[in-house]
C-alpha positions in Angstrom: 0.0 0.0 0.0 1.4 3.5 -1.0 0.8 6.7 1.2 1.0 9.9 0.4 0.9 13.4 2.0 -0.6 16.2 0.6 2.4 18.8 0.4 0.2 21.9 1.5 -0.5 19.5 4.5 2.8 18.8 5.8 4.4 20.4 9.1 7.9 22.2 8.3 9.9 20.9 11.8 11.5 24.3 13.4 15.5 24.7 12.1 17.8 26.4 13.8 18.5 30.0 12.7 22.3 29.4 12.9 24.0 26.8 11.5 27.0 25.8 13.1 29.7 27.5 11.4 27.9 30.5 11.4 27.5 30.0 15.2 31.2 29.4 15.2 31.7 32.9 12.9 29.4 34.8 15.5 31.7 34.1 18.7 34.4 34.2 17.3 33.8 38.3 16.0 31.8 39.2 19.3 33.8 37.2 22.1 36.1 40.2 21.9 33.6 42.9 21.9 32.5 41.0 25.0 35.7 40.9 27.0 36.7 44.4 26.0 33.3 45.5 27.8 33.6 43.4 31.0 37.3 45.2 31.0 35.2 48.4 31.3 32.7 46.9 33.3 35.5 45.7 36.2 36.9 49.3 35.8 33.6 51.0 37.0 33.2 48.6 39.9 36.5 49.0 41.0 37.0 52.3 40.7 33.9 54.5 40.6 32.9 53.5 44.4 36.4 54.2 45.9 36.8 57.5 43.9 33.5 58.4 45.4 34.9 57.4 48.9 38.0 59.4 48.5 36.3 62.7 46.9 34.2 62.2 49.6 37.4 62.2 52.0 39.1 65.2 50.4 36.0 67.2 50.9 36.4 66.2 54.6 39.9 67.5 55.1 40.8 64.0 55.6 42.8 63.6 52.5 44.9 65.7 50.0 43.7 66.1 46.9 44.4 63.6 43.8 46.9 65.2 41.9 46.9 65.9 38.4 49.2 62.8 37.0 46.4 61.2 38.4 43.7 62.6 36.3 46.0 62.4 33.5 46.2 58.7 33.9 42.5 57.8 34.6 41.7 60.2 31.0 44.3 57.8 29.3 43.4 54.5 30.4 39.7 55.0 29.9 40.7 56.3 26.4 42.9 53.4 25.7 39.8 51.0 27.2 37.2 52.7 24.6 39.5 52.4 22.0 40.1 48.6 22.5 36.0 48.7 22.4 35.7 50.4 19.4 38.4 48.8 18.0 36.4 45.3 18.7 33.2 46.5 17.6 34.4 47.5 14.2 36.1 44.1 13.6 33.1 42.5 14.8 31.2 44.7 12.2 33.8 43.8 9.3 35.1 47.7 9.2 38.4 46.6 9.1 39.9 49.9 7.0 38.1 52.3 10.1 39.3 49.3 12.1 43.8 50.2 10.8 43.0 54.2 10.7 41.7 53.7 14.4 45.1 51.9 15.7 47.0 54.6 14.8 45.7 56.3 18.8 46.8 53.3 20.0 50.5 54.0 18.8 50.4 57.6 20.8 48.2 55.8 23.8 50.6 53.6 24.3 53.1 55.1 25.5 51.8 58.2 26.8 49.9 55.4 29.3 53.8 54.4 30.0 54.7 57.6 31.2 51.9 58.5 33.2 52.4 55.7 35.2 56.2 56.0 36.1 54.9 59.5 37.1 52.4 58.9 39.3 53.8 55.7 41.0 56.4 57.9 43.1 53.5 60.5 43.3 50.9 58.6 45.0 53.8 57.1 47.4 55.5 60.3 48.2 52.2 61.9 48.4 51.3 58.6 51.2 54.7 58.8 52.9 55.0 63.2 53.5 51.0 62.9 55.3 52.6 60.1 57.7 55.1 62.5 58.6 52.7 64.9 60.1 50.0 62.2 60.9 49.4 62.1 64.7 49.8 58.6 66.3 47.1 56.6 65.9 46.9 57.5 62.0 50.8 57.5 62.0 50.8 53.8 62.3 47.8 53.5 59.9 49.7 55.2 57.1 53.0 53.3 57.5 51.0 50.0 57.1 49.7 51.3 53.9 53.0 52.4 52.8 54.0 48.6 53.5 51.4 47.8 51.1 52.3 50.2 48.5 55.6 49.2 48.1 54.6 45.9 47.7 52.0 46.7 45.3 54.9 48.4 43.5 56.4 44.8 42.6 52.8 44.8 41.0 53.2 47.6 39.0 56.0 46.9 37.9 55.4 43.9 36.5 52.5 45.6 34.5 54.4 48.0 33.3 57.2 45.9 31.8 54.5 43.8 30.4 52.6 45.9 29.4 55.2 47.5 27.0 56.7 44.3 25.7 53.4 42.8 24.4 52.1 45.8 23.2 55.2 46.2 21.2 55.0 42.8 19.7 51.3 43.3 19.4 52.1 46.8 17.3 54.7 45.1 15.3 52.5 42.2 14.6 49.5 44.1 13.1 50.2 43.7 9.7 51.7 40.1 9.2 49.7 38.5 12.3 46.5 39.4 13.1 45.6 36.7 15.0 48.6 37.1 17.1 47.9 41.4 16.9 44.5 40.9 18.7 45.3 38.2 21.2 48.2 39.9 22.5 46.5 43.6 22.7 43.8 42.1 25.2 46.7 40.4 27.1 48.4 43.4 27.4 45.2 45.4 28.4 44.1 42.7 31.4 47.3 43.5 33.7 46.6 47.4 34.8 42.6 46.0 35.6 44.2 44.7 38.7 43.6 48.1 39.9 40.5 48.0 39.8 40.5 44.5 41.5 42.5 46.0 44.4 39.8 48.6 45.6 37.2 45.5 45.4 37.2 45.2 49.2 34.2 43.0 49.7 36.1 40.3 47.2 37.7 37.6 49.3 41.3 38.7 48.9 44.8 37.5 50.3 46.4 41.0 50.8 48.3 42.4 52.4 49.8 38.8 52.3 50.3 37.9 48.9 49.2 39.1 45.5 47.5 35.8 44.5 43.8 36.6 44.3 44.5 39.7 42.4 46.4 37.5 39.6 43.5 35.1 39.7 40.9 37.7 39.3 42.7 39.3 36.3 42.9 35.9 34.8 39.6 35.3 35.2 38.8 38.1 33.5 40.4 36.7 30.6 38.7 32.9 30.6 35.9 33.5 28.1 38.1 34.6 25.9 41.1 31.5 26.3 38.0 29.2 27.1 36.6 29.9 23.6 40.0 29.8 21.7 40.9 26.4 23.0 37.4 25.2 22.0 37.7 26.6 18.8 41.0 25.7 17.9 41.9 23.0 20.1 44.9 23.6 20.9 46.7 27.0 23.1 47.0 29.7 20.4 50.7 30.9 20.5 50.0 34.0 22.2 49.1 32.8 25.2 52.5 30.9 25.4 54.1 34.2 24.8 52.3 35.5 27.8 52.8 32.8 30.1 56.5 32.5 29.1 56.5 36.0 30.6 54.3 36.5 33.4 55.2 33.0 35.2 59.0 33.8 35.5 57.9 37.8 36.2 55.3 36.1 39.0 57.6 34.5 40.6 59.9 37.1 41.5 56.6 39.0 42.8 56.1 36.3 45.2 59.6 35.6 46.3 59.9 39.4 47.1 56.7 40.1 48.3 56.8 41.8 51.9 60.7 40.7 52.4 62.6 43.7 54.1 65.4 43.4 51.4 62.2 45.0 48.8 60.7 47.8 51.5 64.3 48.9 51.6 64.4 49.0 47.8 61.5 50.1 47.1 62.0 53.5 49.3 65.2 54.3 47.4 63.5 53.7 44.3 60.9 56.0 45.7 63.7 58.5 46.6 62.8 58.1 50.3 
């Protein structure tokens, strides 16, 4: 016996809109949109509430004001943040032209970002260390404690710094011949100075003043959906990562050998010029 259906009759079973390459192409443009926003998004929370405490601080006499290196900073790394954005967003879009024309602020951003952070390391510190001078007793031994911390945190920022500078310069150099390595190591480069922001997150479960550990993690967390997608994708570590981990394990350990030994607060108050 033969059966047939009447065409007009027959139920079309739902398909999925994407297929799975084009699932694949999706992620693959908007996974760095995505991370460059959370960068911005940890930024905020970090920062926005402590600024807010300090203004609030200054206004009370209880504090000197935020000198202008620091203004200076905060204008450049918000600046180089948006840029990274925009810079996502019109690869995710397929501008790449606007994308090329765009990079040329990071060239002048990049280092500017350099210099305004070997200024205002010694600022902040010297800025911390001349108010204990003149701090009565009680907030005397509060300040010195946080001038502990500070030149601990200075391993920290140090480490950023160098870091900073040597993937951004491969990152620069790679731009043309190796995109895929160009983008990878730009977002490396731009997770280290976040752990700022991480640092005023009080209510985080944290292991300072002891160690820097938590801080690392939380930066590196910041940067999972990112790694988790490209070893999905590609199965396999993509060689940028390597680059970063050949740098930032030997660099870490250092950190963590030197960290609150009294061979580094010595140091790190001559480096400061105290």
């Amino acid at each position: 016996m033969t059966i047939t259906i009447d065409a007009s009759q027959a139920v079309a079973l739902p398909k999925d809109r994407l297929s799975g390459a084009a699932r694949t192409n999706l992620i693959d443009r908007w996974i760095y949109v995505f991370t460059a926003a959370s960068f911005i998004g940890i930024v905020l929370v970090g920062f926005v509430p402590d600024s807010l405490g300090k203004l609030a601080a200054i206004q009370a006499g209880q504090r000197p004001p935020f000198p202008l290196i620091l203004h200076v900073h905060a204008v450049l790394m918000g600046s180089f943040l948006l840029l990274l954005l925009g810079q996502s967003i019109l690869m995710a879009l397929g501008k790449r032209n606007w994308h090329m024309q765009l990079g040329i602020a990071a060239v002048v951003l990049f280092p500017a970002l350099v210099i305004a952070a070997i200024v205002l390391v010694p600022t902040m510190y010297r800025q911390v260390w001349i108010a204990a001078q003149s701090a009565p007793p009680p907030m005397k031994q509060s300040l010195q404690e946080n001038l502990s911390l500070l030149e601990d945190i200075l391993l920290i920022q140090l480490r950023v710094g160098i870091l900073f500078s040597i993937l951004m310069w491969i990152a620069l150099r790679s731009r043309t011949r190796d995109s895929g390595l160009h983008k990878r190591l730009i977002f490396l480069a731009s997770a280290l100075p976040i752990v700022a922001a991480f640092r005023r997150m009080e209510w985080l479960p944290n292991t300072l003043p002891h160690s820097a550990l938590t801080l690392d993690i939380y930066s590196l967390l910041a940067l999972s959906p990112m790694f988790i997608w490209d070893l999905t994708r590609n199965r396999g570590i993509h060689r940028a990562y390597l680059i970063f981990a050949a740098l930032f394990i030997p660099m870490s350990a250092v950190l963590y050998n030197l960290w609150d030994t009294p061979w580094w607060h010595a140091t790190a108050r001559r480096i400061m010029g105290i």
